[in-house]
N, C-alpha and C positions, 0 to 999 in steps of 0.2 A: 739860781740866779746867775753864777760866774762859773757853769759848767762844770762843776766838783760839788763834792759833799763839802759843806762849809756846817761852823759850828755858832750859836751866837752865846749870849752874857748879856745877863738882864737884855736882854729883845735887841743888841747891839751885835751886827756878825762882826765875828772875832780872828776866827785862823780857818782853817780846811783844808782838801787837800785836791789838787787839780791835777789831772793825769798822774803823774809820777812826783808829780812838787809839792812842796808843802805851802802852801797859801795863809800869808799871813798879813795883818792890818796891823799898821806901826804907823798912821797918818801922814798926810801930804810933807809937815815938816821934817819928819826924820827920815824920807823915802829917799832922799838923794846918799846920806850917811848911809844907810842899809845897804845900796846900792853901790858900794863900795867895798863891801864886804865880799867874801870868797864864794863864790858856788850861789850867787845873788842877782837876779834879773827882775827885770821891768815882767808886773803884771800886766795884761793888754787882755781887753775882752772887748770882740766887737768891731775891733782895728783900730781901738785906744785905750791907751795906755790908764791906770785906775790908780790916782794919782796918792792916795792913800795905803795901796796892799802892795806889795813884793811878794815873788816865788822865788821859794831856796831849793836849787834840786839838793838830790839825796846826798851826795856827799856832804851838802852842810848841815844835814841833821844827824848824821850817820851814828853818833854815838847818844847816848841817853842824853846826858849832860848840854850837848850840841841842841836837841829837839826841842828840851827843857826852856833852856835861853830864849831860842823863837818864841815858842809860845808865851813863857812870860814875859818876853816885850809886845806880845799882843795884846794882853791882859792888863796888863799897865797902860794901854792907850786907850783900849775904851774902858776901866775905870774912868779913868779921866775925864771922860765925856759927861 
């Protein structure tokens, strides 16, 4: 659906991984705070912007602990749902 292998949680997509980035859903709210973060861009599919997921290239997941963090702030937004 968003050109990468994406993963979902209970039937909700969660994180994946798009070209070289890691693709992750942290919802509309927290996307402008994520987007502040280091090595963190605007996901865009289509020629807009996806107002809910961010891409972290590799230097922000680079170390275990780094990947870790992503993913369980994806895991914590769609529990939440």
């Amino acid at each position: 659906m968003v050109g990468g292998l994406s993963f979902s949680v209970n039937g909700k997509m969660c994180c994946g991984v798009s070209g070289n980035a890691l693709m992750v859903r942290v919802g509309a709210e927290a996307r402008e705070r994520m987007l502040a973060e280091s090595h963190v861009r605007p996901m865009v599919f289509g020629d807009r912007p996806l107002a809910g997921f961010v891409l972290i290239d590799p230097a922000g997941f680079r170390t275990d602990a780094s990947l870790r963090k992503w993913i369980q702030r994806s895991l914590d937004f769609v529990a939440a749902k």
